[in-house]
C-alpha positions in Angstrom: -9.2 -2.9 30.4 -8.5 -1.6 26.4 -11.1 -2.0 23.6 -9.3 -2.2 20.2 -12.0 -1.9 17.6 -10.2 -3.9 14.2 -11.6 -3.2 11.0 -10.6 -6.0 8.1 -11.8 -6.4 4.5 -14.8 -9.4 4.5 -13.9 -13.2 4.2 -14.0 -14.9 0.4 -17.1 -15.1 -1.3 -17.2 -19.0 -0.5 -16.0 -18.7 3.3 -13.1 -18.7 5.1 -10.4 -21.2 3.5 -10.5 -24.8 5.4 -7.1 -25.4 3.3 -4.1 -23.3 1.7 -2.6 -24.2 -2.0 0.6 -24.1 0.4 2.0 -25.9 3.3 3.7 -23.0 4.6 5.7 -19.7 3.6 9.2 -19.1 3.9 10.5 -17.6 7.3 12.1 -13.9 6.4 13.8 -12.6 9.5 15.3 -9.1 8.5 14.7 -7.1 6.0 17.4 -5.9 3.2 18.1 -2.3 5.3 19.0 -4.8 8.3 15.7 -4.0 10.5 14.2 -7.5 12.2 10.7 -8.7 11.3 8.7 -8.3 14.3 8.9 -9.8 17.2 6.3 -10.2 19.3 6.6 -12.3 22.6 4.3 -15.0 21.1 1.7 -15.4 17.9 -2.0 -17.1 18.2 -1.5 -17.9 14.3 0.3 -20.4 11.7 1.9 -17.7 9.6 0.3 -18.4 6.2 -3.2 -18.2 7.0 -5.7 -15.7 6.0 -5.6 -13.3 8.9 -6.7 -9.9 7.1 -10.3 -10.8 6.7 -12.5 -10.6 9.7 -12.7 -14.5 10.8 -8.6 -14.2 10.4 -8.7 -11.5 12.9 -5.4 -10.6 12.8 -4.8 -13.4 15.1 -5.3 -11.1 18.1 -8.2 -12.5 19.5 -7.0 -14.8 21.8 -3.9 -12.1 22.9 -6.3 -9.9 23.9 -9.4 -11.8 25.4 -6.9 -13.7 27.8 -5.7 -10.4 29.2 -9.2 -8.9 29.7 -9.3 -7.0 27.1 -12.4 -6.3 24.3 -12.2 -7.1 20.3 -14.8 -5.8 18.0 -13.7 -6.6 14.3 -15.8 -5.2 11.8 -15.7 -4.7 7.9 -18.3 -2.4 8.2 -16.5 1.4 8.4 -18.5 3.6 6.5 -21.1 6.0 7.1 -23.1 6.8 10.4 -24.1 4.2 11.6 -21.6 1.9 10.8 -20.4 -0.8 13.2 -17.3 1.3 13.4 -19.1 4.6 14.2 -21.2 2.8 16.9 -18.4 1.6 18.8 -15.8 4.4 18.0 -17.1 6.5 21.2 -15.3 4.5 23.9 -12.7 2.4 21.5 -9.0 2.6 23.4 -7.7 1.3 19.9 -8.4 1.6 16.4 -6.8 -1.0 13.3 -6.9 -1.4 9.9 -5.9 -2.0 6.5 -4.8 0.1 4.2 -6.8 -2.1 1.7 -9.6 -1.4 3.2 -8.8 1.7 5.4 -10.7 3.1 8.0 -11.0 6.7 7.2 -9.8 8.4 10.5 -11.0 12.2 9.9 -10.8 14.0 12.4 -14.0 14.2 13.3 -14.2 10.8 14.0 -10.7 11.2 16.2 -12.6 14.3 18.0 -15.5 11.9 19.4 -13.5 9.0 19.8 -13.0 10.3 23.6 -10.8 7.3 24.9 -9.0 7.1 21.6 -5.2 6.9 22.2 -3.7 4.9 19.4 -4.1 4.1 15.8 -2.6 1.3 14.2 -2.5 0.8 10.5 -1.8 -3.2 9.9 0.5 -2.6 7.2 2.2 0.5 6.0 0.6 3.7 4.9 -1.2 5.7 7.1 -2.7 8.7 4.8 -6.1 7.1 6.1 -5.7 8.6 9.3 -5.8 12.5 9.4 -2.2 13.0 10.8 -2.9 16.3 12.1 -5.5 15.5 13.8 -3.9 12.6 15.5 -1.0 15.2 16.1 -3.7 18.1 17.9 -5.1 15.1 20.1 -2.6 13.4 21.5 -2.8 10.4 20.0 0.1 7.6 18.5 0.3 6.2 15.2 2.0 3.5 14.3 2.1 1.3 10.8 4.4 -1.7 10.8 6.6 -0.3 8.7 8.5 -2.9 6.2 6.2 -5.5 6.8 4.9 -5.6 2.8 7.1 -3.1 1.1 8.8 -6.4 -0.8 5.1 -7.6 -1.7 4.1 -4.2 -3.3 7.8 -3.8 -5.3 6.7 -7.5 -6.3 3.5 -6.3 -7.4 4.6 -3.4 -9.3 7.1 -5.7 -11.1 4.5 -8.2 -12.1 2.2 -5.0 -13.4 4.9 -3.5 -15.4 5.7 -6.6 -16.9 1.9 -7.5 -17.7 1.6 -4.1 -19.3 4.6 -3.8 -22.0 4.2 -7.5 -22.9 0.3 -6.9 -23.0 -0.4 -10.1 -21.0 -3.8 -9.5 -19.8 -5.1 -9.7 -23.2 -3.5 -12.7 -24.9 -4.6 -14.3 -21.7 -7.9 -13.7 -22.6 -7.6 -15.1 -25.8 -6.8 -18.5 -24.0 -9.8 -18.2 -21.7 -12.1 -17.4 -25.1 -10.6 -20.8 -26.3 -9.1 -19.0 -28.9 -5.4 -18.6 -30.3 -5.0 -15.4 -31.3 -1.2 -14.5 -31.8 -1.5 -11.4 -33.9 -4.0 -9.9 -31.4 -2.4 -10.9 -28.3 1.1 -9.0 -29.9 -0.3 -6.1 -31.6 0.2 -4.4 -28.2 3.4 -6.3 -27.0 6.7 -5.3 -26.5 10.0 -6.0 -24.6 10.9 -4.0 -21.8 14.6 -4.7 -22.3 16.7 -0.9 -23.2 13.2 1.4 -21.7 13.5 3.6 -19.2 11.8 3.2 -16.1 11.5 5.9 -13.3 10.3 6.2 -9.6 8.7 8.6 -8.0 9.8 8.2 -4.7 12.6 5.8 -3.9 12.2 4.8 -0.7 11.5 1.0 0.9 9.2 0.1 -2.1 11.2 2.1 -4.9 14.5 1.5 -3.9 13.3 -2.2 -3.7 11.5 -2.1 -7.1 14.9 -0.6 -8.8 17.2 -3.3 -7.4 14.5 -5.8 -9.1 14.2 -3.8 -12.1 18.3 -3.7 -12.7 18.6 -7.3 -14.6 16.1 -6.5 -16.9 18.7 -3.8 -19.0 16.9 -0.8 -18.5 17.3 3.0 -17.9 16.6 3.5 -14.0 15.5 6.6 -13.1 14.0 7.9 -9.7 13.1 11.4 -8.2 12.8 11.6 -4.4 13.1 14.4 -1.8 15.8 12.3 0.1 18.7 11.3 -2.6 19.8 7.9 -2.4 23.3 7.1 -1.2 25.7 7.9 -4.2 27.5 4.7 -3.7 23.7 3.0 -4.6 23.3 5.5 -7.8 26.2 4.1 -8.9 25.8 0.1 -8.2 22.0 0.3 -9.7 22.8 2.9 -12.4 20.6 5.4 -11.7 19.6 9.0 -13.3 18.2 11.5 -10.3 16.2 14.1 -11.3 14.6 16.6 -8.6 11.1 16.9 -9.6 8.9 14.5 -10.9 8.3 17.0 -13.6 11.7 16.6 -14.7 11.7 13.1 -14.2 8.9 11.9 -16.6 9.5 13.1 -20.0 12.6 10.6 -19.5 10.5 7.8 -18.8 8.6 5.0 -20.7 7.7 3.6 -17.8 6.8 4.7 -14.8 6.2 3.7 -11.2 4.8 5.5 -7.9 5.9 4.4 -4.7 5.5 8.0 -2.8 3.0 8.8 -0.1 0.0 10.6 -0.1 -0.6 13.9 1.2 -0.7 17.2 0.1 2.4 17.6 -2.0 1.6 14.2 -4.0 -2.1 14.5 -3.9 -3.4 14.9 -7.6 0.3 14.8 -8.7 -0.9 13.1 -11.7 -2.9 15.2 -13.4 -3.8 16.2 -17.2 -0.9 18.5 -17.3 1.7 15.9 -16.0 0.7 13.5 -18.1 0.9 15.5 -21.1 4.5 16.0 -20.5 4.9 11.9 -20.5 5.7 10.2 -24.0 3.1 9.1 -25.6 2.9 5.7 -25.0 4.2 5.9 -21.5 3.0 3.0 -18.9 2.0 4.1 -15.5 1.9 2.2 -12.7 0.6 3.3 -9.7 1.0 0.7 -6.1 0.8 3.9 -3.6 -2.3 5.8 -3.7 -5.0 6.2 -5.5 -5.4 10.3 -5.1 -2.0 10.5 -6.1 -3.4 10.3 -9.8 -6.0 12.6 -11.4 -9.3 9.5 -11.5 -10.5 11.5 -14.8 -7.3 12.6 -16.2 -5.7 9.0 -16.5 -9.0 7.5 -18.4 -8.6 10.6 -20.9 -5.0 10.1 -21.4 -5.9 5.7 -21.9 -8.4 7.0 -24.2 -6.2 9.3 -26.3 -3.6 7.2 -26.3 -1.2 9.3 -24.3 -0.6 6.3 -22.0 -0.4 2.9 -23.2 -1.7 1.2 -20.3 -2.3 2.3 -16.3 -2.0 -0.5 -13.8 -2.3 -0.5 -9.8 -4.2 -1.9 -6.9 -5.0 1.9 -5.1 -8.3 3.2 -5.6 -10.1 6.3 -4.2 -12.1 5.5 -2.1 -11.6 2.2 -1.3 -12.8 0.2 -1.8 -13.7 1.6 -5.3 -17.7 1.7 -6.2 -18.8 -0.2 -9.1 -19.2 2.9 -11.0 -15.8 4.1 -10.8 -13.9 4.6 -14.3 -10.7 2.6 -13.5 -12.8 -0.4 -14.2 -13.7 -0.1 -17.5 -11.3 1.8 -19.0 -9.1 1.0 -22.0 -5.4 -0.9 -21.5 -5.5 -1.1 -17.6 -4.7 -4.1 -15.5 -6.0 -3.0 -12.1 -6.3 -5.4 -9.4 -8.1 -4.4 -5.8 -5.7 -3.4 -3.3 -4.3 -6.7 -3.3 -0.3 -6.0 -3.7 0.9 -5.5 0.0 -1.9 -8.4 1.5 0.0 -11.9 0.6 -0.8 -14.4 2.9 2.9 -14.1 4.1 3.0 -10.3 4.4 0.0 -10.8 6.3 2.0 -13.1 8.6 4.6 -10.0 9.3 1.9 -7.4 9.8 -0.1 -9.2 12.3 2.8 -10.0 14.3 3.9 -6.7 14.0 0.3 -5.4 15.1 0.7 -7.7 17.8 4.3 -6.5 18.4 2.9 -2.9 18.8 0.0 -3.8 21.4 2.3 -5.8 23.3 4.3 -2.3 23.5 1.3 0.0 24.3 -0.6 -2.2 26.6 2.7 -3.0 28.8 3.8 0.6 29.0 6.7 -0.3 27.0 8.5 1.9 23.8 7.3 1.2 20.8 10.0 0.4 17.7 10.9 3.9 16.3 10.8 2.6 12.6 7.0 1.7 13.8 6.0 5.5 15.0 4.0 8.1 12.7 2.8 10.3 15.4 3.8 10.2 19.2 4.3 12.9 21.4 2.0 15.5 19.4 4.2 15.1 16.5 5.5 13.5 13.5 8.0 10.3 14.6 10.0 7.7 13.3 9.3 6.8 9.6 6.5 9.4 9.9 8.9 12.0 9.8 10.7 10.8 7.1 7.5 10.4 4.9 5.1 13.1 6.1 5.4 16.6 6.6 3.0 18.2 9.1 0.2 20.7 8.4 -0.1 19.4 4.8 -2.8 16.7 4.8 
């Protein structure tokens, strides 16, 4: 028998929800490159509940205690003796969140002697030290799709809330005031701006179709160029480096991964290429920009505003800079954990066990590592040797 160690962010402040503000969610099916939603033989869960905290438990309880197997779900991942530490030794299985990740170093996959899968609940795996999985044998697998349409949401709603400087004259309302001139002072349209990607993958390619009504400028650099007959239906300017790419832009959006090649991306010198004035929005990782250089450039007025829900580390002490500096509208890591992209991801999660437990494949659009090396949308995103 398997012991799968889960590790989900803590329940609301005021306990886990007896009701929903909604009766259900709408059933997706496939996604727009044609890939199913998973499809797991059966789910213990009403899709539309809170399963990422720990009493939602993924909905895997049941699954796994009928077959024998052992559960431990935990929010507590950090430091020595954490819960996930003290029952890391003989754990078959590790899960979690990108929202609140457990950090898989390699150390920890070095002890972890039984350790022969990791499962990110969600997409993103820059958590787990890939080249340690890689050295040790061990799969990886993220249930890849399963949010990418909640983030490009997300970065939609952020880029919106920053040129029309919504935060702010929503404010006003809550200080019972009715400020018009102060709540405009900082507004804008985005109609006729130009708006760039780094990285133009699921999420990018996904934020630029819902970008394309609004009249702008699309622009997008990625390593993998995008079909030309999709340049041409969206618009789109390519540009080869995200150096060449920003000076362009008055807006832009990351939706690239983390590792070496991204990490720090954004940094003083980067920025200072931008317009002034430029908005940033940031959905895929926190490392990816400079902490201290994007609070210098908010506070110089280099950028106008800095949005996102990725934080390093997360989640983010109280401390950290992103929360008090000027013009930002950062949420916690919030954009890819809907109640119904939690629906997807936990089947999903369950899809995969389903697979590993049985002896079965598991989907190749699932697989980071397998087989002592990069695999499936791993390969497409990651490049070994360079986290």
């Amino acid at each position: 028998m398997s012991k799968i160690v889960c590790v989900l962010y803590d329940d609301p402040v005021d306990g886990y929800p007896p009701a929903y503000a909604r009766d259900d969610i709408p059933t997706v099916r496939q996604y727009p490159d044609g890939q199913t939603t998973p499809t797991p033989k059966s789910i213990d869960f009403d899709p539309g509940e809170l399963l990422g905290c720990v009493s939602g438990e993924l909905g895997l309880r049941g699954f796994l205690e009928s077959q024998g197997h052992t559960l431990v779900v935990t929010s507590d991942k950090d430091g020595p003796d954490s819960v996930l530490d003290r029952e890391l030794d003989d754990a078959d299985v590790v899960i979690s969140q990108p929202f609140w990740p457990a950090y898989m170093t390699r150390e920890r996959i070095e002890r972890a002697r039984n350790l022969s899968l990791i499962i990110t609940a969600g997409i993103g795996s820059d958590h787990t030290d890939l080249d340690a999985a890689i050295d040790n044998g061990i799969t990886v697998a993220e249930v890849t799709y399963s949010n990418s349409i909640s983030v490009s949401e997300h970065v939609l709603m952020m880029i919106l809330a920053l040129v029309r400087n919504y935060l702010p004259a929503h404010q006003w309302v809550l200080d019972k005031g009715w400020n018009i001139a102060d709540s405009v002072k900082r507004s804008y349209d985005l109609e006729g701006m130009h708006v760039g990607t780094v990285g133009a993958g699921r999420i990018g390619t996904a934020v630029l179709r819902r970008l394309k009504p609004f009249g702008v400028h699309l622009h997008y650099t990625d390593k993998h160029r995008l079909p030309a007959e999709v340049e041409r239906e969206l618009g789109l300017t390519f540009h080869p480096t995200p150096h060449e790419m920003v000076p362009q832009c008055d807006v832009v959006t990351i939706n690239a991964p983390l590792h070496k090649e991204t990490e720090h991306l954004f940094d003083d010198e980067l920025i200072g290429t931008m317009k002034r004035g430029t908005y940033l929005v940031n959905t895929a990782r926190g490392k990816i920009c400079d902490r201290d250089a994007v609070v210098r450039a908010l506070e110089s007025g280099q950028l106008a505003g800095y949005a996102g829900d990725v934080w390093y580390p997360q989640p983010a002490p109280a401390d950290h800079p992103w929360r008090t500096m000027p013009n930002h509208g950062m949420t916690p890591h919030t954009s890819g954990t809907t109640l119904s992209a939690q629906a997807r991801y936990a089947a999903g999660t369950r899809e995969i066990l389903e697979c590993w437990l049985e002896g079965r494949p598991i989907r190749e659009e699932y697989l980071i590592v397998q087989g002592g090396t990069l695999a499936g949308a791993g390969a497409h995103a990651y490049t070994a040797g360079t986290q």
